[in-house]
N, C-alpha and C positions, 0 to 999 in steps of 0.2 A: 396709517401714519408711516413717515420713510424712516427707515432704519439704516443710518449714515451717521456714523461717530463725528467725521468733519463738517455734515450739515447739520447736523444738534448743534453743534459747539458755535457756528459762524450765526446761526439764529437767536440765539439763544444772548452773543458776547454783543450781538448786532445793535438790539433792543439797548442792552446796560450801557453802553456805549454812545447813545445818540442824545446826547444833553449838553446845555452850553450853561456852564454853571455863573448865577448870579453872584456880586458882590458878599452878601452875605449866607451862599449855598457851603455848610457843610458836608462834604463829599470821606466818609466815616467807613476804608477801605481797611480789611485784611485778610488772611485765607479763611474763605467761604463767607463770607460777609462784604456785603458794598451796600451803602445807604444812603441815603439824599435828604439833608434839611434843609428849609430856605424860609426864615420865617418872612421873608416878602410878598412871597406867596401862598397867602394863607387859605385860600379856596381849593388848589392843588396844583400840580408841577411842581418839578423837584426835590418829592416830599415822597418818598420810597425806600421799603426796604425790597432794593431788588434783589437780592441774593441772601439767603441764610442757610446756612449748613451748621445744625448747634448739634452738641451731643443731647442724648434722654435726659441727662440729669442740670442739666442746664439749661431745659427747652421753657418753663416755667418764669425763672427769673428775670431772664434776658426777651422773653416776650412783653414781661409785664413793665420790664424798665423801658423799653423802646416804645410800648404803647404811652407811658406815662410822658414821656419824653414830649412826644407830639402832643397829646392832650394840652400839656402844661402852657406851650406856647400856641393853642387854639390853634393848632393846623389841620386841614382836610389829608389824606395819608392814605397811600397803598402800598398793602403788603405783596406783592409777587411770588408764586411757590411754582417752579419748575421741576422738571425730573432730577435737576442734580440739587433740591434743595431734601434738606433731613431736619427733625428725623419726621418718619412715616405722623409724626400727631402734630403735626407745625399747626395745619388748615382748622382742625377741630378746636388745638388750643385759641387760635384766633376767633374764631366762630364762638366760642365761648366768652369771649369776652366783649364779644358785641359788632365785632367786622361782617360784613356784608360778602359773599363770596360771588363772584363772578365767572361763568367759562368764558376761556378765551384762548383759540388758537394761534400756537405759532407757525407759519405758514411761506411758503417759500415757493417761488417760480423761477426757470429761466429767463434772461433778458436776451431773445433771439431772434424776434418776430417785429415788423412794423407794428403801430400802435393803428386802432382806427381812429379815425376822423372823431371830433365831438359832433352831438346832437346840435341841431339847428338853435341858432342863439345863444349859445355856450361858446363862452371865450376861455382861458385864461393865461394868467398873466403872471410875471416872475414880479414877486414883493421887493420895493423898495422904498425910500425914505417917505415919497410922493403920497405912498398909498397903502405905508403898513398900519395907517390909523384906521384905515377899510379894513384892513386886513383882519385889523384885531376885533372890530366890532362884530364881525360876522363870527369867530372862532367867541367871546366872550357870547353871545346870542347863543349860538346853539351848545355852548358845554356851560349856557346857564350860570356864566361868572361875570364879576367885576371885571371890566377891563382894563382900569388902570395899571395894578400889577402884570396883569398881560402884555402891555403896550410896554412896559421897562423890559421884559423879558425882550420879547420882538424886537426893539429898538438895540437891543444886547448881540441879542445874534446877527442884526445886519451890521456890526461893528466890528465883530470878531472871528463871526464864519460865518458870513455871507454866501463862500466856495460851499463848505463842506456840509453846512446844514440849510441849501434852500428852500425860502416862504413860497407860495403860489396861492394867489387869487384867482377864483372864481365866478366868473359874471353871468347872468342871463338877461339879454337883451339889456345890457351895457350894467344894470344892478348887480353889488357885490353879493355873491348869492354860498358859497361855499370856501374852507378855505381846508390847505395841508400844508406838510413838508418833508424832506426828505434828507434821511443822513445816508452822504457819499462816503464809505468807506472805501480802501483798496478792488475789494473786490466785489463786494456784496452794496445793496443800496437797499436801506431799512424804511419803508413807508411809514409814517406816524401822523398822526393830530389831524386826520382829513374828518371832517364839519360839512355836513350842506342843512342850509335853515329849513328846519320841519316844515313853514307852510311851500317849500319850493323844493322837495324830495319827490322822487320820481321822475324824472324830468333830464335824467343823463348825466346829473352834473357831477355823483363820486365817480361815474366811471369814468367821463375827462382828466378829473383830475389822479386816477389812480394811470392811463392813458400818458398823459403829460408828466409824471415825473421817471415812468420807465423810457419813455423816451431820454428825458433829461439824463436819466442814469449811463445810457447806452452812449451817449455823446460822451458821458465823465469816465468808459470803458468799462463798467461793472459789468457781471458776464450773470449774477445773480442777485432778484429781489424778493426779501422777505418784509413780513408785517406780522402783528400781531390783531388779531381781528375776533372783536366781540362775537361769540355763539350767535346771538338774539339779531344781531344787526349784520356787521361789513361782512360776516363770515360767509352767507350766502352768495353774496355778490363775488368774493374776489374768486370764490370755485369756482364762479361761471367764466372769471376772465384767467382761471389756468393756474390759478394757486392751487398748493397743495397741503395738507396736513403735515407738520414736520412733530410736534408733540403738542399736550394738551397743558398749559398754565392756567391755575387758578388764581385770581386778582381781586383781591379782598380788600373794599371800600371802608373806612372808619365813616360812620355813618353820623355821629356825634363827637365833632372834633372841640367841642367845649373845654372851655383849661378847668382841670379835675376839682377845683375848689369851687366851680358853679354849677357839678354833674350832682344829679339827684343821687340819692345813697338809697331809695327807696327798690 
C-alpha cells in the first residue's frame, strides 16, 4: 500500500465525492459522517453510509438507527469503512447485525502514458440522450437491477453533469455489451460503475473501457486516476494495467433490505 497523507485523502474524498444526487436524495452531512438516501432507488445507488467516524459509546445506537432507517423505507444500502472511519468495532458491529462485508481496494495510477488500442470489435462510445436507454440496460443486466430507476438516474446526470460525470458505452461488434463512468474532478478522475455482461467477459471490453476513460481524463487535464476495485473481480485486472494499492476499504452489503415490519424476528 502507498503511504501518502495527500493520496489517502484525494482517494478516499474522490470516491464520496462522485454522485449526482436525485430529487429526492438525502445527502446527511457533518464532521465524520456523510450519507446517501434515495428512496428512488431502492435496489441501490445513493444509499451509503460513506463516512462514519462515531465514538465507542455511541457506535451501538447510531448503527442501529441508521440500519433501521434503511430497512424502514425497503432500500438496498452500503456501509463503506476506510482507514479514517472509527471506531476499530464499526465492521463487526455491522456484520452483527446482518451486513455482508466485502474487500475492496482503493487504488490509484498516474494518467502519463497513451491508452492502448481496444480489442478487435470493441467500440466505445460517449452516452447520450440517443443511447442512454442502451446504456442503462446493459448496467441494470449485469448489477442485476430494475432499470427504470436507473434510467431516472442516467437521464439526471446527462442534464446536469454531463462534463463532470461522463457515461460511456460499450459495444462488441456493434451490441451494447459493457458500460462505466467517470467523475472529472480538478485533479484526480475517479473510475466507477464499469459492468461488462457475464456471457461477453473476457473478450477486452473492461480494459477499453478502463483505456477510454483515462484517455478522457487526460484531455479534461487530470494528472491522476483512482478506483475502487472489488478483491474477487476488477482488482486483478486494473494491477495489471498499473493501479496501485492506495488503502484496503471494507463494503458491507445489507443483504435483506426488507422494511423491518415484514423481517422475520425468528
Amino acid at each position: 500500500m502507498m503511504d501518502d497523507p495527500a493520496l489517502l485523502h484525494a482517494v478516499l474524498d474522490s470516491s464520496r465525492r462522485a454522485f449526482v444526487p436525485m430529487p429526492d436524495t438525502r445527502v446527511i452531512e457533518r464532521p465524520g459522517w456523510l450519507q446517501l438516501v434515495t428512496p428512488s432507488l431502492p435496489q441501490g445507488g445513493l444509499n451509503e453510509v460513506c463516512l462514519a467516524v462515531l465514538a465507542p459509546d455511541e457506535l451501538d445506537a447510531v448503527v442501529d438507527e441508521t440500519i433501521a432507517g434503511y430497512r424502514a423505507l425497503g432500500l438496498r444500502f452500503r456501509w463503506t469503512i476506510g482507514p479514517d472511519s472509527a471506531p476499530p468495532g464499526l465492521e463487526a458491529a455491522l456484520v452483527t447485525r446482518g451486513l455482508r462485508p466485502e474487500t475492496t481496494w482503493a487504488m490509484a495510477r498516474p494518467i502519463t502514458e497513451p491508452q492502448p488500442e481496444h480489442a478487435p470489435g470493441v467500440t466505445i462510445e460517449p452516452v447520450a440522450e440517443h443511447n442512454v436507454a442502451a446504456y442503462t440496460e446493459v448496467m441494470a443486466r449485469g448489477w442485476e437491477m430494475d432499470p427504470a430507476p436507473l434510467l431516472a438516474l442516467h437521464r439526471r446526470v446527462l442534464a446536469n453533469a454531463r462534463e463532470r460525470l461522463p457515461m460511456q458505452l460499450a459495444r462488441i461488434d456493434g451490441e451494447p455489451a459493457g458500460a462505466a463512468a467517470v467523475s472529472l474532478q480538478p485533479r484526480s478522475a475517479y473510475l466507477m460503475g464499469a459492468v461488462v455482461l457475464p456471457e461477453l467477459r473476457g473478450r477486452g471490453l473492461y480494459r477499453a473501457l478502463v483505456a477510454a476513460r483515462l484517455r478522457l481524463a487526460a484531455r479534461h487535464g487530470c494528472t491522476l486516476a483512482t478506483s475502487n476495485a472489488r478483491a474477487s473481480t476488477s482488482h486483478p485486472i486494473l494491477e495489471k494495467l498499473g493501479f496501485r494499492d492506495v488503502c484496503r476499504l471494507s463494503v458491507l452489503i445489507d443483504s435483506n433490505p426488507a422494511p423491518a415490519s415484514q423481517r422475520s424476528t425468528r
